[in-house]
C-alpha positions in Angstrom: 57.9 42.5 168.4 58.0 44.0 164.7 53.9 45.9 166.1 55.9 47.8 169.5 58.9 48.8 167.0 55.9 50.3 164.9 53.9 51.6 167.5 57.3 53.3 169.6 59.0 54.4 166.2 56.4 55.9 163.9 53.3 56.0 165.8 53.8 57.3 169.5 56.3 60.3 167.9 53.2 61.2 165.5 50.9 61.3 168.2 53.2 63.3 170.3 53.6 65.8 167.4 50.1 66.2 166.9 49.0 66.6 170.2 52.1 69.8 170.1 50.7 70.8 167.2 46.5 71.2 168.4 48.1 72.7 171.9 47.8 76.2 171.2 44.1 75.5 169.5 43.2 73.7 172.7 44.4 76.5 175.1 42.7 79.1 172.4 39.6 77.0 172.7 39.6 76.8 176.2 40.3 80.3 176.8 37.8 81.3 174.2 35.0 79.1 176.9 35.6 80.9 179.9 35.1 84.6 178.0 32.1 83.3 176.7 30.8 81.9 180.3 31.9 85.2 182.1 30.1 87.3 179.4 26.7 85.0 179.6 26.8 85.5 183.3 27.0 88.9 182.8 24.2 89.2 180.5 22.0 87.0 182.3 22.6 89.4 185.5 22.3 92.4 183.4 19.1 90.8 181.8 17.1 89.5 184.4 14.2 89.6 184.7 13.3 91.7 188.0 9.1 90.6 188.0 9.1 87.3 187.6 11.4 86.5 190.3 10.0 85.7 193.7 11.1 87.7 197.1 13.8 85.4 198.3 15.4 85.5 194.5 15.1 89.2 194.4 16.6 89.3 198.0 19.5 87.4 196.4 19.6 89.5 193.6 19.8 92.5 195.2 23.0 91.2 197.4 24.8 90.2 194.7 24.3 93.5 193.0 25.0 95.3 196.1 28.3 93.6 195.7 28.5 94.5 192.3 28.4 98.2 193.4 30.9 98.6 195.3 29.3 97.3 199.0 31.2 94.8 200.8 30.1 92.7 204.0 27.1 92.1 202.6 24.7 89.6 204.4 21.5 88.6 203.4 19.0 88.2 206.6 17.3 85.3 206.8 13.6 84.6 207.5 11.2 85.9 210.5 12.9 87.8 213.3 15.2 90.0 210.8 13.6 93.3 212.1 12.3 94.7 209.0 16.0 94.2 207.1 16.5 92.2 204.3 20.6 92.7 203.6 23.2 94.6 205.7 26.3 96.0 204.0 28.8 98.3 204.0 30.1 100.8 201.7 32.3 104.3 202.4 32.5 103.0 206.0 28.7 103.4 206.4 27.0 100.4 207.2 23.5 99.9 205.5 20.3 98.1 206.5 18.5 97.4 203.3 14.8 96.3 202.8 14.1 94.4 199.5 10.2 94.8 198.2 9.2 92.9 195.5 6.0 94.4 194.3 3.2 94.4 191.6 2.5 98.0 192.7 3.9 100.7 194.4 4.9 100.5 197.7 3.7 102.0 200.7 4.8 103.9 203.9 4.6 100.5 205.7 7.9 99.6 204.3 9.8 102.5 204.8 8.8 102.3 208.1 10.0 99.1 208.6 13.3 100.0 207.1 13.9 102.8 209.1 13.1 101.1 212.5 15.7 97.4 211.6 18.4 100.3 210.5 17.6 101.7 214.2 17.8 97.9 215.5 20.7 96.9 213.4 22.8 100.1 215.1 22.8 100.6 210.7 24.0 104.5 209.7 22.1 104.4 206.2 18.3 102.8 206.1 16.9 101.4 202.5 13.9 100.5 200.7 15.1 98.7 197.5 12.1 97.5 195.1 11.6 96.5 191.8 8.5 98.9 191.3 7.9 102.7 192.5 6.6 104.0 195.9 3.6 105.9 196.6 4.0 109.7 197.0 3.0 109.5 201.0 6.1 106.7 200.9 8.2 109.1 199.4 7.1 112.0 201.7 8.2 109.8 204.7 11.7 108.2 203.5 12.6 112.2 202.5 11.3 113.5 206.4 13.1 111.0 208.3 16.5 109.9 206.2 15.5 106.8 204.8 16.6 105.9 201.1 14.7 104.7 198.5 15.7 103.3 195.5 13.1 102.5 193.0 12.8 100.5 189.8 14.9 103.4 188.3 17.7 103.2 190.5 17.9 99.6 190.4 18.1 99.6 186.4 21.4 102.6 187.3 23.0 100.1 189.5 22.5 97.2 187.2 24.3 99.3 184.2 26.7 100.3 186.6 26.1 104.1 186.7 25.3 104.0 190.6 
């Protein structure tokens, strides 16, 4: 009997007055967590590390920083069968049929010619050929003669900054 007089008197009220007293260093804590996590994420995207991921990762890559760019509807296609497109997206009411190349070297006209005919499948306004390297001058020769885009590893590091 004497232990719950104790325990409800002296000992329950001091625990309740201590967990009020830690409150605001537990919601400072907390808050001080999530910054952290939303500013690691960000550097990880920001920092990432374009060559040593493999096509599908770039693929995913690329759509999420799409996204980050102001594009919205974005889809990543999936597989055999997607025409030569890798995302579709929309941005200024144009709609976009992107090719992702993940390449050691530069790229050649193979892929802007594949871009150009899934943006011509896809019913797309805007085609794209996004890589992580540069294209050859014959590439760049094409995409400039028939209206396809290309953004090399120099446009990808603008859009990952945010300057796109």
């Amino acid at each position: 009997m004497m232990m719950k007089f104790f325990y409800y008197v002296f000992v329950r009220p001091a625990l309740f007055l201590l967990r009020l007293a830690f409150l605001p260093v537990k919601l400072f804590c907390r808050l001080f967590s999530w910054i952290l996590s939303k500013i690691s994420k960000s550097w990880a995207f920001r920092h990432a590390d374009l060559d040593a991921m493999d096509g599908w990762e770039f693929e995913e890559y690329a759509a999420q920083l799409l996204r980050r760019s102001g594009f919205h509807h974005v889809e990543v296609t999936r597989g055999s069968g997607d025409q030569g497109v890798d995302i579709l997206a929309m941005r200024d009411e144009r709609s976009y049929a992107v090719q992702c190349k993940h390449y050691a070297g530069k790229v050649p006209n193979k892929a802007v010619q594949e871009a150009y005919a899934g943006a011509q499948f896809y019913g797309c306004d805007v085609a794209v050929v996004l890589t992580n390297s540069y294209f050859f001058p014959s590439a760049l020769e094409l995409g400039d003669s028939i209206g396809v885009e290309l953004w090399d590893r120099d446009t990808l590091r603008r859009m990952v900054r945010g300057e796109f």
